[in-house]
N, C-alpha and C positions, 0 to 999 in steps of 0.2 A: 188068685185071690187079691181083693186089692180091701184095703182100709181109708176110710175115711172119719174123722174129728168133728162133731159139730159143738161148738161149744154156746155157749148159753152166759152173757156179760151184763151186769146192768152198764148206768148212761156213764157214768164216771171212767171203769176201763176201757168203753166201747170208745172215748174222746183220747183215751192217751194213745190208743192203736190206731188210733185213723192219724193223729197227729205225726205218730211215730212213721208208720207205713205208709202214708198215701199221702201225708203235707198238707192235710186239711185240718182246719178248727169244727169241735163241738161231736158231738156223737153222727153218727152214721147209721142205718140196719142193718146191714151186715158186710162182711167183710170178706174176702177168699184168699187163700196161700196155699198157691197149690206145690205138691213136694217132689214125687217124682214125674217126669216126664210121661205120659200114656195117652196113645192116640187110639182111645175108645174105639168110638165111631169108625176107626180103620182096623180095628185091628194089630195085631201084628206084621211087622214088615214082609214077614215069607210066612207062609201058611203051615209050613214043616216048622217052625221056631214055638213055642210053647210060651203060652205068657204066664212071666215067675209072680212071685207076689210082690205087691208096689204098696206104696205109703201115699194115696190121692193128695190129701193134705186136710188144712181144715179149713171147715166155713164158720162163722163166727157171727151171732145174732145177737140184734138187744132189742129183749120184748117190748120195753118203753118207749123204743122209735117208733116201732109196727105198730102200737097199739094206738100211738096219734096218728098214723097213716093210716092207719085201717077206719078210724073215726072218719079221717076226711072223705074216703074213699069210699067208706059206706058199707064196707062189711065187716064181719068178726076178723079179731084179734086173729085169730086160728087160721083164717083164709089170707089174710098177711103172710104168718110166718112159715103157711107152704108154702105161699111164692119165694120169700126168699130167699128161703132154702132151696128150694129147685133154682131158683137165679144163682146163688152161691155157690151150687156143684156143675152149673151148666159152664163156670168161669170158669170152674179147678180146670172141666175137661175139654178146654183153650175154645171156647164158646166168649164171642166178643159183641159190642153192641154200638163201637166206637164208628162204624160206616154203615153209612145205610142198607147195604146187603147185608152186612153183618147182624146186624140189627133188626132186620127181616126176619131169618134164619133164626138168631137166638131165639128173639121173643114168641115165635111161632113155637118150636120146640117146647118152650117153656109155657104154651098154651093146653099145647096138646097134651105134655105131660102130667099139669096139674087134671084138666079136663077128666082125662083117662084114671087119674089118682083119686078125684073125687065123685066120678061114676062109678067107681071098684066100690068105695066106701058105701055107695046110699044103696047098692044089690044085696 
């Protein structure tokens, strides 16, 4: 079992955690801290080892950013903050976007995820 936080901030504490965490000025969308270690995508290291319960971490949103980014971007509020919600659990689980392979990989992932998330919805 593994658990995951998503928490919900307006612009004010979204600027003192980016400040705090990540050394930037002014609010941010969302944020990721991930807690324990789990390499999803692999699995477990031996196939006989059992995976116990972990604490993923949390991802941290503020609808106020999304919702000027979704204006620019051209769709609802709502299809923002899947994305960065699927961007902010694709971080916890060590999904990167800092090199361009990486970057490839994540954002495709986080294509297909949402894709697959909002074709489930409209059947």
């Amino acid at each position: 079992m593994a658990d995951l936080s998503i928490l919900v901030v307006d612009e004010p504490y979204m600027t003192e955690l980016n400040r705090r965490w990540m050394g930037s000025d002014g609010p941010t969308d969302v944020l990721s801290f991930p807690m324990d270690e789990l390499s999803v995508g692999r699995g477990p290291s031996n196939d006989e080892e059992p995976v116990g319960e972990t604490m993923l971490g949390d991802v941290v949103l503020c609808p106020t950013v999304a919702a000027r980014q979704a204006e620019t971007a051209g769709h609802t509020t709502a299809d923002e903050l899947e994305m960065l919600t699927v961007h902010g659990v694709l971080h916890i689980l060590g999904y990167d976007h800092a090199e361009p392979d990486e970057a490839k990989q994540m954002f495709g992932l986080q294509k297909s995820l949402l894709d697959t998330w909002r074709g489930e919805r409209t059947t």
